[in-house]
N, CA, C and O atoms as a CHARMM CRD file, in Angstrom:
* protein
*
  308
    1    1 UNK  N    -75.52600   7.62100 -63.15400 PROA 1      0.00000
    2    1 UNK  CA   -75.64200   6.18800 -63.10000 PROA 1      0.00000
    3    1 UNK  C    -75.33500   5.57400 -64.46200 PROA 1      0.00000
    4    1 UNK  O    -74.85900   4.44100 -64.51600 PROA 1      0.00000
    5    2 UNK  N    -75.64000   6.41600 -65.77700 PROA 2      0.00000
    6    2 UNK  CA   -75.64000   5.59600 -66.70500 PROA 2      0.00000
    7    2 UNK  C    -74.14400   5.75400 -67.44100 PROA 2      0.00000
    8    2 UNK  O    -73.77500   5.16500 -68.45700 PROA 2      0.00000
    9    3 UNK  N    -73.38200   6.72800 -66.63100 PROA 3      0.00000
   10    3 UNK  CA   -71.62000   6.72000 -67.09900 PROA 3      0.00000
   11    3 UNK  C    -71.05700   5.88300 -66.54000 PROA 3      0.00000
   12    3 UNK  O    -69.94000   5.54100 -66.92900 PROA 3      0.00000
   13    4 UNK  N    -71.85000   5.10800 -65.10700 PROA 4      0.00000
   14    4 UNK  CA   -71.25300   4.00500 -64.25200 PROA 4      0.00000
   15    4 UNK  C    -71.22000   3.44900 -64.98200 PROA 4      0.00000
   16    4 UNK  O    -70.12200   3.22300 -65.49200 PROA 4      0.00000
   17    5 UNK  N    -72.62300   2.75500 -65.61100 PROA 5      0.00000
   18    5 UNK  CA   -72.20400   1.13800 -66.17000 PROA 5      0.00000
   19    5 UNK  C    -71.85100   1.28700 -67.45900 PROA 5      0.00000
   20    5 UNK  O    -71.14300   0.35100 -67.83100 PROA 5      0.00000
   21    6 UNK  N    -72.11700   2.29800 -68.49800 PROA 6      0.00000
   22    6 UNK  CA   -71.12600   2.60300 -69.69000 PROA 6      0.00000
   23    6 UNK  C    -69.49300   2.57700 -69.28700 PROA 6      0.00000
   24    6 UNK  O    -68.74100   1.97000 -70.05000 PROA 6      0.00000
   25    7 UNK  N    -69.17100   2.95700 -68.59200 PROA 7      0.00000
   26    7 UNK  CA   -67.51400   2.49800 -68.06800 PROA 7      0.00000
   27    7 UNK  C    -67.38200   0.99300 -67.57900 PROA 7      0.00000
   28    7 UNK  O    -66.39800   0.31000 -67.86300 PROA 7      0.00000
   29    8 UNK  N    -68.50200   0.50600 -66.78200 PROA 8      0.00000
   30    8 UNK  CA   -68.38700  -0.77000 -66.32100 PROA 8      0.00000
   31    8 UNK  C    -68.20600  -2.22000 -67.44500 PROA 8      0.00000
   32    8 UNK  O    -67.62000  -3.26800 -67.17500 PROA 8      0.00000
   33    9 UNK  N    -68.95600  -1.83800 -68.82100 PROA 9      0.00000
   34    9 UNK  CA   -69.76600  -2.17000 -70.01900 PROA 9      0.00000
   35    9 UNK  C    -68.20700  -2.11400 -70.95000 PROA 9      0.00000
   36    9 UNK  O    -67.77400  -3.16400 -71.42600 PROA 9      0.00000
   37   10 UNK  N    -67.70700  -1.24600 -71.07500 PROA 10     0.00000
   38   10 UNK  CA   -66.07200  -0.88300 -72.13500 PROA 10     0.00000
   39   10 UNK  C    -65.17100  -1.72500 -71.14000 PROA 10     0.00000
   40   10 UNK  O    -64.66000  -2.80200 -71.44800 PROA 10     0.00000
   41   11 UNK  N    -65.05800  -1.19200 -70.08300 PROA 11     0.00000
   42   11 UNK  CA   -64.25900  -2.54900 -69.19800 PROA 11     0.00000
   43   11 UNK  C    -64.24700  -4.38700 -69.22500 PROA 11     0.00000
   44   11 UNK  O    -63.32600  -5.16900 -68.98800 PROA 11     0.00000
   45   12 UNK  N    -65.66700  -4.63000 -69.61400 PROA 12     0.00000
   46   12 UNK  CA   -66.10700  -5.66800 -69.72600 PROA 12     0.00000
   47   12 UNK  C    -65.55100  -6.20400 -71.15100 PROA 12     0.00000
   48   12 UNK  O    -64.95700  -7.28200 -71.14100 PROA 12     0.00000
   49   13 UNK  N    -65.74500  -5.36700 -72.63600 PROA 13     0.00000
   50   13 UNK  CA   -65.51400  -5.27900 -73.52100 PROA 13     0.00000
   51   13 UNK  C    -63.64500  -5.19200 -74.06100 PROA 13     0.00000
   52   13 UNK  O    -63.06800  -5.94100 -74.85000 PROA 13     0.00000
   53   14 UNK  N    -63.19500  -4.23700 -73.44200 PROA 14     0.00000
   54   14 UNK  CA   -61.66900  -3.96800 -73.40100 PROA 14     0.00000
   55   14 UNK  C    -60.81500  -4.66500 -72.66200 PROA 14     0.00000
   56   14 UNK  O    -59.98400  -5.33000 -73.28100 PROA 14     0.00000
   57   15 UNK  N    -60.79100  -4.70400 -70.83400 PROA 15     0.00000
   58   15 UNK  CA   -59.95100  -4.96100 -70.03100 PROA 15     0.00000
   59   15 UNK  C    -60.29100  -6.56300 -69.71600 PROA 15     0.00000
   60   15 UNK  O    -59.52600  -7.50700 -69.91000 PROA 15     0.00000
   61   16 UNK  N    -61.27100  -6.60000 -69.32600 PROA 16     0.00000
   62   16 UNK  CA   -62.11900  -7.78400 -68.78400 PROA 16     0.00000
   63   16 UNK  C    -62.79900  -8.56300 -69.35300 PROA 16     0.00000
   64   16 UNK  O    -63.99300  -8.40000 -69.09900 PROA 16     0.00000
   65   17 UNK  N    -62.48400  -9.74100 -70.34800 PROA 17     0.00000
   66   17 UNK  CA   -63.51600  -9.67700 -71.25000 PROA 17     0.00000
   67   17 UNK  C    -64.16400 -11.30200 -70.84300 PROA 17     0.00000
   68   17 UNK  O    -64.53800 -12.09700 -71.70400 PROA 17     0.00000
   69   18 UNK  N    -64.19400 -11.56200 -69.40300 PROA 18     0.00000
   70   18 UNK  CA   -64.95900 -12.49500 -68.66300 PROA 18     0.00000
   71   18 UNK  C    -65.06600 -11.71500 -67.51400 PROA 18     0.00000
   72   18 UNK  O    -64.08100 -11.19200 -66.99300 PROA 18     0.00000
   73   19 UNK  N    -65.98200 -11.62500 -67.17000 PROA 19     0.00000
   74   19 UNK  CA   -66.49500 -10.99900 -65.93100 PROA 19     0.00000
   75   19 UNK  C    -67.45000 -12.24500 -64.84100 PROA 19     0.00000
   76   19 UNK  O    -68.60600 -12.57500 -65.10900 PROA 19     0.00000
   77   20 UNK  N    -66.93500 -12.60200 -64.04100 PROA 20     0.00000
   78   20 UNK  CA   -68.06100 -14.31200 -63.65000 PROA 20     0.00000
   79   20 UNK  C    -68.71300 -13.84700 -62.69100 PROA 20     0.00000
   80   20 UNK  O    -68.26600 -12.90700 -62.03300 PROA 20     0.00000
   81   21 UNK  N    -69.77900 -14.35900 -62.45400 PROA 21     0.00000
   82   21 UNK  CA   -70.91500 -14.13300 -61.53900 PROA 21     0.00000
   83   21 UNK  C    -70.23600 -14.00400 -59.67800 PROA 21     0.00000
   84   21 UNK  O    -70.56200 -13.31200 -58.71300 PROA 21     0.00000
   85   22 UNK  N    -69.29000 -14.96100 -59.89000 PROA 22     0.00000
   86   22 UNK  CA   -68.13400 -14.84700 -58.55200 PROA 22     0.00000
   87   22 UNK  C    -67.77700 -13.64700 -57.92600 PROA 22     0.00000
   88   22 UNK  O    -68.06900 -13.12100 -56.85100 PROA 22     0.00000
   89   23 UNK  N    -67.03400 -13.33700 -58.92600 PROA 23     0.00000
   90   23 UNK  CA   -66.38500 -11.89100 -58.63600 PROA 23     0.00000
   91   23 UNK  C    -66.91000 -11.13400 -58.97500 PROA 23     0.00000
   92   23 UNK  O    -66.17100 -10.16300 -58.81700 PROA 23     0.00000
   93   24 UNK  N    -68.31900 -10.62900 -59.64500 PROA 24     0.00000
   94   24 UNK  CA   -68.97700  -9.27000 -59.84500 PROA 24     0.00000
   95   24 UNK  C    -68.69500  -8.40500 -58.83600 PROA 24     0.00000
   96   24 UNK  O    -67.91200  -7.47600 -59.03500 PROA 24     0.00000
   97   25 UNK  N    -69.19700  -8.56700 -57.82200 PROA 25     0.00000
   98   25 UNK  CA   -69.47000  -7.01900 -56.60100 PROA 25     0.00000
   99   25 UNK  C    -67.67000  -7.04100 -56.42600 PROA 25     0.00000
  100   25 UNK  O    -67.65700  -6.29500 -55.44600 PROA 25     0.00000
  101   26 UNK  N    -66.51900  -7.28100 -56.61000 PROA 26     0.00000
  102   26 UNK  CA   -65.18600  -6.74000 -56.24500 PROA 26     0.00000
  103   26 UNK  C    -65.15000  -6.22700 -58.14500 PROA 26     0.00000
  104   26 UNK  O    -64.03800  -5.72900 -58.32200 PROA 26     0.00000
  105   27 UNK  N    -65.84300  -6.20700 -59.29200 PROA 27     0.00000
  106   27 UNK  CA   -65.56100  -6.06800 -60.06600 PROA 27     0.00000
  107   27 UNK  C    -66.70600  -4.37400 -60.58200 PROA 27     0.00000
  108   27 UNK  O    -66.84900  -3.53900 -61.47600 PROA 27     0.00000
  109   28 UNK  N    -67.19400  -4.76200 -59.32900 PROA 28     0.00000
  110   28 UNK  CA   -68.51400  -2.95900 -59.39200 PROA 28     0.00000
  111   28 UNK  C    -67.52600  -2.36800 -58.41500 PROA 28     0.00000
  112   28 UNK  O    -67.12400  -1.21700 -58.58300 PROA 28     0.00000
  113   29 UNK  N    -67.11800  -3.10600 -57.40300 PROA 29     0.00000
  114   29 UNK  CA   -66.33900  -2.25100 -56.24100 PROA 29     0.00000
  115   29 UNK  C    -65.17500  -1.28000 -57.16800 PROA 29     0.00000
  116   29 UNK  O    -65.32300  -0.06100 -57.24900 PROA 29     0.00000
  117   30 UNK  N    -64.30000  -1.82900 -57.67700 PROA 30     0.00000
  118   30 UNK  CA   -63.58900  -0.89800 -58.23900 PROA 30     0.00000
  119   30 UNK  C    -63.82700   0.03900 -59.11800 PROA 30     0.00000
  120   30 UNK  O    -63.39000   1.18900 -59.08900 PROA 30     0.00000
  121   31 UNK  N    -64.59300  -0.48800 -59.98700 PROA 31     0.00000
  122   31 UNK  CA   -65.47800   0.73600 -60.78000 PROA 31     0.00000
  123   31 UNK  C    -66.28900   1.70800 -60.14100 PROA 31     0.00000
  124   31 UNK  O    -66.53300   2.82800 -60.58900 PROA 31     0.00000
  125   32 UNK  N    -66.69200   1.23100 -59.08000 PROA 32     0.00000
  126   32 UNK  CA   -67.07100   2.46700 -58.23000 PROA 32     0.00000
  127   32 UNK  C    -66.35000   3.43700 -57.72400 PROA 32     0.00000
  128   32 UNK  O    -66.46200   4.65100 -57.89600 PROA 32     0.00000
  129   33 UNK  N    -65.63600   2.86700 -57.11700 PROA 33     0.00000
  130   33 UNK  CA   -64.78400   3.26000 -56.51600 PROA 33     0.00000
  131   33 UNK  C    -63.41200   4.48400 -58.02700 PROA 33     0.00000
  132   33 UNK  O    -63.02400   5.62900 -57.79200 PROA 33     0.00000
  133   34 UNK  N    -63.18400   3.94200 -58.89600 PROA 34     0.00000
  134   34 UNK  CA   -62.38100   4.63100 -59.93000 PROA 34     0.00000
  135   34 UNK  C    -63.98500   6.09000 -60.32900 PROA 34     0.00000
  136   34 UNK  O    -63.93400   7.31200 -60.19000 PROA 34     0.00000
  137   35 UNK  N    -64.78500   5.49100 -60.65900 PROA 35     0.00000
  138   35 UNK  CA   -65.89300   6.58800 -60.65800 PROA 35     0.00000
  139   35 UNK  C    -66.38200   7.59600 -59.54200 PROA 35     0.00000
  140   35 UNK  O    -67.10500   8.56500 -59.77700 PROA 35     0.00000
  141   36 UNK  N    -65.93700   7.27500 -58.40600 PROA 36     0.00000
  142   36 UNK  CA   -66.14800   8.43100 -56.90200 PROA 36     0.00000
  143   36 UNK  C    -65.15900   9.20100 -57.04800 PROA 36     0.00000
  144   36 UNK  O    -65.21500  10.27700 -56.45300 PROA 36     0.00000
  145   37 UNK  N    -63.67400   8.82300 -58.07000 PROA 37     0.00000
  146   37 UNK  CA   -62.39700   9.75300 -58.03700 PROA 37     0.00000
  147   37 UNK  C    -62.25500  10.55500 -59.24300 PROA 37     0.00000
  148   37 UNK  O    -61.29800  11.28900 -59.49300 PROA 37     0.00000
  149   38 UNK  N    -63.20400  10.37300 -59.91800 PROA 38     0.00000
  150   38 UNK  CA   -62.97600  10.77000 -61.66700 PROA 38     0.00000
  151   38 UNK  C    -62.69600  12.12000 -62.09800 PROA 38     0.00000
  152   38 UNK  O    -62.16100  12.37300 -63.17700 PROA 38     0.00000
  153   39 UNK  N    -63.11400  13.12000 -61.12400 PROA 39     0.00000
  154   39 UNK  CA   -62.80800  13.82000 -61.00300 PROA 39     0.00000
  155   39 UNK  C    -61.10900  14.71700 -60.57400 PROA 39     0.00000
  156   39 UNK  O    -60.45500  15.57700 -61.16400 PROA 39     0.00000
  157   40 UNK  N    -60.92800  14.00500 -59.34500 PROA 40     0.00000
  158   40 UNK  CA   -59.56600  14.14700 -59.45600 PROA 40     0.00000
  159   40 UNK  C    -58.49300  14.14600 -60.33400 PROA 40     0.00000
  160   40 UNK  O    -58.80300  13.63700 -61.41100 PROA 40     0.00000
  161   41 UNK  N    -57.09200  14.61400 -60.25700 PROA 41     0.00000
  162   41 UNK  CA   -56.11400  14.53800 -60.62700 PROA 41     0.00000
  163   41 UNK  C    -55.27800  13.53600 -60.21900 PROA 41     0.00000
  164   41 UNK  O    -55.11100  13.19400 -59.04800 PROA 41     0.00000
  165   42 UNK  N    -54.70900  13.02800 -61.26200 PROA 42     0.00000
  166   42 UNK  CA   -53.87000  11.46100 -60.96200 PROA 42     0.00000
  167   42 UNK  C    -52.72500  11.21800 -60.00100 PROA 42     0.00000
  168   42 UNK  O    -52.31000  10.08400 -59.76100 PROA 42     0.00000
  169   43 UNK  N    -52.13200  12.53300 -59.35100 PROA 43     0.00000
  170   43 UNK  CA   -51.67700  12.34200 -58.32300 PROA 43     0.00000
  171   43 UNK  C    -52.52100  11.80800 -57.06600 PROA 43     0.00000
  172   43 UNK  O    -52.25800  10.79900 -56.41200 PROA 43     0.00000
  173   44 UNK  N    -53.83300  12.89600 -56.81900 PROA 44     0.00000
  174   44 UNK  CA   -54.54200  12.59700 -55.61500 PROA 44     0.00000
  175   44 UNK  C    -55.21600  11.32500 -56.22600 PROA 44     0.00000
  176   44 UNK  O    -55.17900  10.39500 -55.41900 PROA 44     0.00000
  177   45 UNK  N    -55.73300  11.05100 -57.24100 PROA 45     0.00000
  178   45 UNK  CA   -56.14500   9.52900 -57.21000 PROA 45     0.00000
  179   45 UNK  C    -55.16000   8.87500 -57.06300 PROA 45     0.00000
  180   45 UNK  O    -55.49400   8.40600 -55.97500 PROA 45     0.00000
  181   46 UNK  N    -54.00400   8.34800 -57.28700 PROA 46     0.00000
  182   46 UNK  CA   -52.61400   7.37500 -57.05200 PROA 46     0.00000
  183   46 UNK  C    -52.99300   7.44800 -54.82500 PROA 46     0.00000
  184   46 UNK  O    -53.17300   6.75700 -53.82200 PROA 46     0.00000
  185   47 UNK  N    -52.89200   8.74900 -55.31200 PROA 47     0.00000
  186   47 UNK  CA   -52.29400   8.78700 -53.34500 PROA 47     0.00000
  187   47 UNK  C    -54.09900   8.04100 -52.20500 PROA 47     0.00000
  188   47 UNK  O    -54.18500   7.48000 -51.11300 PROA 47     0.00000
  189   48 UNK  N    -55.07700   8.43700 -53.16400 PROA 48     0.00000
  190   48 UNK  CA   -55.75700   7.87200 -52.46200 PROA 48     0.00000
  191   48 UNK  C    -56.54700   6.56500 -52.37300 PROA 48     0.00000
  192   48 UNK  O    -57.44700   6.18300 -51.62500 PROA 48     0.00000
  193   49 UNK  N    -55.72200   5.86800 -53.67300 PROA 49     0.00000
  194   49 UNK  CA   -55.98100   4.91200 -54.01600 PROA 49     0.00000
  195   49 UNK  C    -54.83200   3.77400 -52.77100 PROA 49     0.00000
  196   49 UNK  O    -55.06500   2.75100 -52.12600 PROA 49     0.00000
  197   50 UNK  N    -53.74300   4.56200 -52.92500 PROA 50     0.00000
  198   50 UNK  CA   -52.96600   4.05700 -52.04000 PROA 50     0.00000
  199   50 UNK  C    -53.50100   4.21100 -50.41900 PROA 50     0.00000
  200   50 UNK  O    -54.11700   3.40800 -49.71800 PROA 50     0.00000
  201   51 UNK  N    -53.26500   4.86300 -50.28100 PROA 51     0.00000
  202   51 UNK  CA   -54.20400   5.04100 -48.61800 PROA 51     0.00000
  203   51 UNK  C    -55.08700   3.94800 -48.39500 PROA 51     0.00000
  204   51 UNK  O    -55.09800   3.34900 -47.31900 PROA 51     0.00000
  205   52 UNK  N    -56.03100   3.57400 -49.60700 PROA 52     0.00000
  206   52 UNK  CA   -57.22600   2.56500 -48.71400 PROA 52     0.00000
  207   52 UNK  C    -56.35000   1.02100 -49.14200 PROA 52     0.00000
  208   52 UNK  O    -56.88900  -0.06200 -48.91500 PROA 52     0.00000
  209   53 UNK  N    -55.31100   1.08900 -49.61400 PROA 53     0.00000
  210   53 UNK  CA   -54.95400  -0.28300 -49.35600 PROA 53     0.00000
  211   53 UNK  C    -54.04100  -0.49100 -48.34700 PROA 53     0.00000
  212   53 UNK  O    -53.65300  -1.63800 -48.12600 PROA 53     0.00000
  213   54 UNK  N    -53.57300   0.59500 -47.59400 PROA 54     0.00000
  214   54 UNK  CA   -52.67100   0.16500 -46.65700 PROA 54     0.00000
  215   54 UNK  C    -53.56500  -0.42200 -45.17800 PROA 54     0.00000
  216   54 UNK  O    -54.32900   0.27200 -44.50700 PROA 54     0.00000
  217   55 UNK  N    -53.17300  -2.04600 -44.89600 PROA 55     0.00000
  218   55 UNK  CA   -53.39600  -2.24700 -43.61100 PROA 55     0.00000
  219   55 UNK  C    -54.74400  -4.12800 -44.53000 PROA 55     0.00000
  220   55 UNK  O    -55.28100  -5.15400 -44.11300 PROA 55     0.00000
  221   56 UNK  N    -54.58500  -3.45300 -45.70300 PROA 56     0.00000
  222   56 UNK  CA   -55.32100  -4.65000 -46.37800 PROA 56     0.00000
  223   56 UNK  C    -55.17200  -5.07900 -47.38100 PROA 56     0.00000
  224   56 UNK  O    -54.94500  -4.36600 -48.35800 PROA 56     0.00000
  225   57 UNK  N    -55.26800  -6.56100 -47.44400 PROA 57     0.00000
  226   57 UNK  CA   -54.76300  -7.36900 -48.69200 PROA 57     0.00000
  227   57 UNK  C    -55.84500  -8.27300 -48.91600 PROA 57     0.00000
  228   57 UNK  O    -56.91000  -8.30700 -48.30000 PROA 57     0.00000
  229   58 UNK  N    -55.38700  -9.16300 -50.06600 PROA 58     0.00000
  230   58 UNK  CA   -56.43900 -10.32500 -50.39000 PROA 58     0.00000
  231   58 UNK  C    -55.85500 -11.48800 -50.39800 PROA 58     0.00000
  232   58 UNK  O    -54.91000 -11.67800 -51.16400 PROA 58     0.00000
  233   59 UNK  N    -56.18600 -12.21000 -49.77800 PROA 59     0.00000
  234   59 UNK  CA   -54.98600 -13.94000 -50.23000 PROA 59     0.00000
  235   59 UNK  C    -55.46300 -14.42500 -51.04000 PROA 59     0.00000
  236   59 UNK  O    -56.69000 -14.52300 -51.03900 PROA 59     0.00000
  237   60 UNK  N    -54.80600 -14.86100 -51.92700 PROA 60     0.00000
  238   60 UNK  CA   -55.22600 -16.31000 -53.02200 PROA 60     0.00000
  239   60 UNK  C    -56.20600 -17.29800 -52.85800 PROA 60     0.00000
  240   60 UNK  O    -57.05300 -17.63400 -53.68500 PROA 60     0.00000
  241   61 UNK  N    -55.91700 -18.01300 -51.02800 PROA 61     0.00000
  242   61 UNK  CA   -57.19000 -18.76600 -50.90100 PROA 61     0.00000
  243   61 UNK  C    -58.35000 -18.38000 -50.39500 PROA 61     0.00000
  244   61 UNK  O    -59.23400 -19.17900 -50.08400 PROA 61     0.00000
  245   62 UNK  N    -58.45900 -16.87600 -50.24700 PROA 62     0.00000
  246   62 UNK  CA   -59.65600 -16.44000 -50.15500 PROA 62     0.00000
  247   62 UNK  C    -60.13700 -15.72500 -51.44300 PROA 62     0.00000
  248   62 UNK  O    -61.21500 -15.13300 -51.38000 PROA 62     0.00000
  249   63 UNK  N    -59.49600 -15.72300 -52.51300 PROA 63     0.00000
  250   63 UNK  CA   -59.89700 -15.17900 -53.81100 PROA 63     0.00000
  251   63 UNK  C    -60.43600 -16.51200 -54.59000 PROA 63     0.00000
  252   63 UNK  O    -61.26700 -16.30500 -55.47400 PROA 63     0.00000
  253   64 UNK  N    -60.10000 -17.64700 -54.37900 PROA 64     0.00000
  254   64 UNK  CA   -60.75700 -18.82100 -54.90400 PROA 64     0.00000
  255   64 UNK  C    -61.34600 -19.34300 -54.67100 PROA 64     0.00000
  256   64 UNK  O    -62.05900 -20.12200 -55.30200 PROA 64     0.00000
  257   65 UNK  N    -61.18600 -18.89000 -52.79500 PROA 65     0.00000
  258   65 UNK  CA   -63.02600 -19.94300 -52.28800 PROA 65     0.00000
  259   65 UNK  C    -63.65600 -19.91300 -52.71800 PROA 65     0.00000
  260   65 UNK  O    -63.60100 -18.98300 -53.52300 PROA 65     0.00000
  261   66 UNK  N    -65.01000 -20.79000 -52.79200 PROA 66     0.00000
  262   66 UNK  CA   -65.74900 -20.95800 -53.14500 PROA 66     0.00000
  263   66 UNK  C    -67.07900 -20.15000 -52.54400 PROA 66     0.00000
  264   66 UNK  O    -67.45300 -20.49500 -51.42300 PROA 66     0.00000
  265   67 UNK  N    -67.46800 -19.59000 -52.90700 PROA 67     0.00000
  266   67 UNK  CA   -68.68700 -18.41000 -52.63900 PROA 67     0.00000
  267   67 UNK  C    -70.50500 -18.90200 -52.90100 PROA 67     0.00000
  268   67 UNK  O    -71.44700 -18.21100 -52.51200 PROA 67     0.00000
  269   68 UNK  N    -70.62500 -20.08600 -53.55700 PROA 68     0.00000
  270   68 UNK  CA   -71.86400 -20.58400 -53.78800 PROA 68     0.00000
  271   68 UNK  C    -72.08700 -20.01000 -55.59400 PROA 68     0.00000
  272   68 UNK  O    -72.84800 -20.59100 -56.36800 PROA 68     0.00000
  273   69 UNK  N    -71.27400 -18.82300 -55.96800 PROA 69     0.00000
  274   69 UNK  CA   -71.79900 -18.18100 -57.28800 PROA 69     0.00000
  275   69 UNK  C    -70.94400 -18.91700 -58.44700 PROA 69     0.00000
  276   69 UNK  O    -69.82400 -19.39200 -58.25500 PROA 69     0.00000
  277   70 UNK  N    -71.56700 -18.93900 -59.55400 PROA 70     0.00000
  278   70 UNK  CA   -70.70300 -19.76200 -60.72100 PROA 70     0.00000
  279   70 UNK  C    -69.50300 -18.78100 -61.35100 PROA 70     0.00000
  280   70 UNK  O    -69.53500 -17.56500 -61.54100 PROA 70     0.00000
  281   71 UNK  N    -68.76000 -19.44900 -61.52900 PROA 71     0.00000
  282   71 UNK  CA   -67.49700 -18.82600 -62.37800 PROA 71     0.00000
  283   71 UNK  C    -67.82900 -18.63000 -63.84500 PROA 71     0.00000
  284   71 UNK  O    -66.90300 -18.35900 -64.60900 PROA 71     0.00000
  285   72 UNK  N    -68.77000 -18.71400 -64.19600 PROA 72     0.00000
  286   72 UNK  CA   -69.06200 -18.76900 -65.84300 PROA 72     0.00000
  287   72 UNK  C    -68.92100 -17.74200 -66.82000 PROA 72     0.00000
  288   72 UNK  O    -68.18100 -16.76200 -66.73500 PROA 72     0.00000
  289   73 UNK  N    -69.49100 -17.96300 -67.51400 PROA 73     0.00000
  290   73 UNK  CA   -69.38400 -17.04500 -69.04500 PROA 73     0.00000
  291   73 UNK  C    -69.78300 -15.40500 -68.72000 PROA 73     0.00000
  292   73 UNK  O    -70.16300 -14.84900 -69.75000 PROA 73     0.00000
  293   74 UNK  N    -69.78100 -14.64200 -67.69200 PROA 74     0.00000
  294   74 UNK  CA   -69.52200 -13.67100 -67.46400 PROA 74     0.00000
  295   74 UNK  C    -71.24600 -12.82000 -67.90000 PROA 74     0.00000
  296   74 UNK  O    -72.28100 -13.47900 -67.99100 PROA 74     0.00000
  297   75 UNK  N    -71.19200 -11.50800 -68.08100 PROA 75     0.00000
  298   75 UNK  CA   -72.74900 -11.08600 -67.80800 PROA 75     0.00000
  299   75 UNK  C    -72.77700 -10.64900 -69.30900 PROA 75     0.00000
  300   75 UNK  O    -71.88600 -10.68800 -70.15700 PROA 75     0.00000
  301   76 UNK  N    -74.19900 -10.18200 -69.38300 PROA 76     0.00000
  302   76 UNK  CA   -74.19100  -9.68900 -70.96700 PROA 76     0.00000
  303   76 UNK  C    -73.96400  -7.92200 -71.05600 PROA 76     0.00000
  304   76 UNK  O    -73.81200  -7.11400 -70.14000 PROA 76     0.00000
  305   77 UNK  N    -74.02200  -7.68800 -72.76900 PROA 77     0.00000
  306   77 UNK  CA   -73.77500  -5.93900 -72.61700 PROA 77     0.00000
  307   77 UNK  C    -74.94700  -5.62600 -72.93800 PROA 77     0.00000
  308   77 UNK  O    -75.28100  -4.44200 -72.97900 PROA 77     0.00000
């Protein structure tokens, strides 16, 4: 648990450096999800990363609706 959010935490710091209350759980989803494969080799992660997106997408106006949560200044480390 505590390599989850130490990866979640450098992501926040490096890649992401607003994280908003909005999008948290699609922003644990992938980190979870990259942490259930970590093990693997980057072929079978590529290929099975690919697999769960076929048949699903995200649209734009469902990435901006409005959800009730604030877009703000992102969480602390």
């Amino acid at each position: 648990m505590e390599s989850f959010w130490e990866m979640l935490k450098r992501a926040h710091k490096g890649t992401f450096h607003k994280i908003s209350p909005k999008h948290l759980e699609r922003y644990v989803d992938e980190f979870a999800g990259k942490h259930n494969i970590r093990d693997s080799g980057t072929l079978a992660q590529m290929r099975d990363t690919v697999a769960r997106l076929v048949g699903r997408r995200l649209l734009h106006r469902d990435l901006v609706a409005p959800n009730g949560l604030s877009s703000g200044s992102g969480f602390g480390a």
